[in-house]
N, C-alpha and C positions, 0 to 999 in steps of 0.2 A: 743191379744198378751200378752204373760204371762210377768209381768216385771221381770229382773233383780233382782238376788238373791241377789248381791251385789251391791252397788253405788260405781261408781270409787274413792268416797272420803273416803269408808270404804277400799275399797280393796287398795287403796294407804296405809293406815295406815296398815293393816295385811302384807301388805309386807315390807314393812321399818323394823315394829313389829319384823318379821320373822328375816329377813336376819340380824336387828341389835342383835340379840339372836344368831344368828350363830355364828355370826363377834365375839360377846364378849365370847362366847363358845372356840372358835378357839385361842383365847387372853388366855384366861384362861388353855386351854391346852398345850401351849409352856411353861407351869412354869414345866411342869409334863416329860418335854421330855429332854433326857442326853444334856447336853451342847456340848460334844464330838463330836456330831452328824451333820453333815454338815447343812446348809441353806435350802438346797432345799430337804433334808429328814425330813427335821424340818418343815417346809412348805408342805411338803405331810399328813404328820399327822395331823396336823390344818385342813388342806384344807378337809380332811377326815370326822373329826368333825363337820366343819360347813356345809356339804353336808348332814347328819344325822340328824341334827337339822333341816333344810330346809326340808327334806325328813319328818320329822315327821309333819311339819307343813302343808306339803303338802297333808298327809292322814288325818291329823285333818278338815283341810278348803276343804275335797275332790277336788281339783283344784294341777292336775301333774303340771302345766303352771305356778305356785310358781315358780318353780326351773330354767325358762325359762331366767330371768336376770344376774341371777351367771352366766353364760357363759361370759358375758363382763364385770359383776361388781369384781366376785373373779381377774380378773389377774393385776386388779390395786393395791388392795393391795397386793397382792403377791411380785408383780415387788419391792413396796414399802418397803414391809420387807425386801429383798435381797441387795436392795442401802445400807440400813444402816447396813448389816451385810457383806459385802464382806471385801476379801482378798485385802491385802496389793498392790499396783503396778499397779490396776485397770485403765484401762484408761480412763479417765473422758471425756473427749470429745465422746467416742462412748458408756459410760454407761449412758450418758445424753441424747445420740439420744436414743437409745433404749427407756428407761424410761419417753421421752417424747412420741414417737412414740405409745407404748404402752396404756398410760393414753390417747392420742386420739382417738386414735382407740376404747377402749371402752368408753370413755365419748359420742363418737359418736353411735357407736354401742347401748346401753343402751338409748339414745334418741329416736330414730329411732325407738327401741321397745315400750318406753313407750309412745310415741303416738298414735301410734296405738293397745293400750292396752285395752280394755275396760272393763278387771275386773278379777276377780275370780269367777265370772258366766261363763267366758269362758275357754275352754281347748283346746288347739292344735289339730286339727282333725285327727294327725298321731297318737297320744296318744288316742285317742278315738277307732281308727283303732284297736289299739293292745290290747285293752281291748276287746271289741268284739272278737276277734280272740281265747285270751284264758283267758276267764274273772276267771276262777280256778287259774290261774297263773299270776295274775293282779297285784298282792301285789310284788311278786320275778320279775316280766317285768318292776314294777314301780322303783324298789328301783336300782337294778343293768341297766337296759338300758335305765332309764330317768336321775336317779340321779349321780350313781356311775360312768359307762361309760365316761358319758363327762367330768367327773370331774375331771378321770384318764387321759383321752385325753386330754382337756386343760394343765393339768400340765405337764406332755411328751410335748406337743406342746411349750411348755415355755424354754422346756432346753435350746434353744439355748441362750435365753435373759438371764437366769440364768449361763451361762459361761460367758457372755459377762457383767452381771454387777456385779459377784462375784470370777471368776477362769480364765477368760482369760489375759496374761499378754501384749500382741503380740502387738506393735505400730501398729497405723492406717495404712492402707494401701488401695490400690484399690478394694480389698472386700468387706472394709466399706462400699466404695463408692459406689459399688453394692446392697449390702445390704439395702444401705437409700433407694436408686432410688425405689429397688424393692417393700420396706416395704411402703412407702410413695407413691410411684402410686397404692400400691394394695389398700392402703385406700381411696385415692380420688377416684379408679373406685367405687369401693364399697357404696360410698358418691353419686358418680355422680347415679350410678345405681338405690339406693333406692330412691332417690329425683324426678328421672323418675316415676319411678312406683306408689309412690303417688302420680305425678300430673295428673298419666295417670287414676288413679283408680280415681278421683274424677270426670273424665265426660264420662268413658267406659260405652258402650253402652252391654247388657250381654248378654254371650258369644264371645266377641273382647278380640283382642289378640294384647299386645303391639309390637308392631315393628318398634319405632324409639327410637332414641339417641342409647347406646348400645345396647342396647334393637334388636335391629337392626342387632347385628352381635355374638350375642350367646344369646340362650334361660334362662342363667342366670347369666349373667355379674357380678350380688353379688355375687357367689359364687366361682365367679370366684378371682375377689377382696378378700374373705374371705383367697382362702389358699392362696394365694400371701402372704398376710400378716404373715401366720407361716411359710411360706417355707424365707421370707424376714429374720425373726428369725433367724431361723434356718443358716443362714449365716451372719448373725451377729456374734453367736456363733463359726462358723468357721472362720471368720477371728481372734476373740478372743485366741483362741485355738483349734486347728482342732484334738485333742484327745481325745475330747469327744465324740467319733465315735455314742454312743446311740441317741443323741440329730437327728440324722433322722428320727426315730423311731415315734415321736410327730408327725411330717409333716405329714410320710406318712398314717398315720394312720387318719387322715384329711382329704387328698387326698382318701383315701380310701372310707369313709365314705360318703364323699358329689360324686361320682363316683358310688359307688355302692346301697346305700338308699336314700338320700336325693334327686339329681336330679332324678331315678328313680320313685320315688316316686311322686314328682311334677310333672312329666310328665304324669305319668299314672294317675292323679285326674283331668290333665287339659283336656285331651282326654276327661274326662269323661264330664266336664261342659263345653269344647268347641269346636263344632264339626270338626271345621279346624286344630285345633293345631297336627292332626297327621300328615297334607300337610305340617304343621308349621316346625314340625320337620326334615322334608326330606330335607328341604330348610334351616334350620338357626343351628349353630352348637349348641352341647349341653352346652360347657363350653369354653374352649376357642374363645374369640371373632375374627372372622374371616369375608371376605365380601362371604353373599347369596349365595344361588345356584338359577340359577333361574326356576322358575317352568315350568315341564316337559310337 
């Protein structure tokens, strides 16, 4: 067995390393950006910077799987820049659900990844996929569809919490109250889901297929829980101010993505290492959790 290029307690420090180089990157570049400039165009440009820096670090340490944390660690500080920089009239009570809502969702999300991290000797096998395909165009597949892409998505996905914790003026009302339920159950499914799946991955027997807890009534209950979480946004921001007609745009571009490559994707690797998961899928749905069909 060949060992590990990295030891978890180096690859912990190259990523700290990394991402605290971005972070102060990104710091460093709001002195450089007109004041005039709204919040979240100000936070786009940041946010740009320390994807570049990350991105460099990532062809340095040849490991794409760098850039794999920014998904739940950038929208903490994001959220965090926009609390202290919004408009007047803000409603506190529902820029405090957001901003809490938010910080849990990824201090949890970023857990749940880095336990089961096991370094910078590894890379995502869907990133591996795409370099085999067009290893000529490896360099332009890495920068704009590992780095850039979700970087752009996460921040679209965020408009809604950026109306709502800097430009919406609109008193609470029952969309709020919509909006916690939906944000705050998509995170405990989300919670509840990944917590199944490591308990199930530590005595699966290989090629078995989870099918209890949700696990039980859609083939990927986390991703299901995942967009709940921005479309939950996403009307947060409509109850804030429903003028911000673009702030769908984040969602569905989420919803897009885990619909048309990522559950795809997962499906067509697990076919490949487990010979039932095509019966699997005729019987269990693909994302909304529903009960069985029962087999024919």
């Amino acid at each position: 067995m060949t060992a590990p290029r990295w030891s978890r307690r180096a690859s912990i420090a190259w990523l700290a390393g990394g991402y605290l180089t971005a972070f102060t990157a990104a710091w460093v570049s709001l002195s450089f950006i007109p004041d005039e400039l709204d919040s979240f165009w100000t936070v786009a440009i940041a946010d740009l910077v320390a994807t570049l820096v990350i991105f460099a670090f990532s062809r340095g340490l040849k490991c794409s799987s760098m850039y794999d944390a920014y998904w739940s660690v950038a929208p903490i500080v994001m959220v965090l820049y926009w609390v202290f920089h919004a408009e007047e009239g803000i409603n506190p009570v529902r820029a405090g659900a957001v901003l809490f809502l938010v910080i849990w969702w990824g201090v949890r999300l970023t857990y749940n990844w880095a336990r089961s991290w096991p370094g910078l000797h590894h890379t995502d096998w869907r990133y591996l996929i795409m370099e085999e395909k067009a290893p000529k165009l490896w360099f332009f597949a890495d920068l704009f569809g590992i780095h850039l892409f979700p970087t752009v998505e996460v921040l679209l996905a965020l408009g809604g919490a950026w109306v709502a914790l800097t430009q919406g003026t609109n008193p609470l009302s029952w969309i709020d109250a919509v909006a916690l339920v939906v944000t705050a159950g998509a995170i405990t499914i989300e919670t509840v889901a990944d917590q199944q799946l490591v308990a199930f991955a530590k005595f699966k027997r290989p090629g078995e297929i989870i099918k209890t807890g949700l696990w039980a009534y859609s083939r990927h209950p986390n991703y299901f829980g995942e967009l709940g979480f921005w479309w939950g946004l996403y009307i947060f921001g409509l109850a804030a101010d429903p003028s911000f007609y673009w702030t769908v745009v984040g969602p569905l571009m989420m919803t897009g993505m885990f619909l048309g490559v990522s559950i795809p994707w997962m499906d067509e690797r697990s076919c490949e290492r487990r010979p039932e998961y095509a019966e699997h899928m005729k019987q269990v749905n693909g994302l909304i959790p529903w009960f069985p069909k029962k087999a024919g």
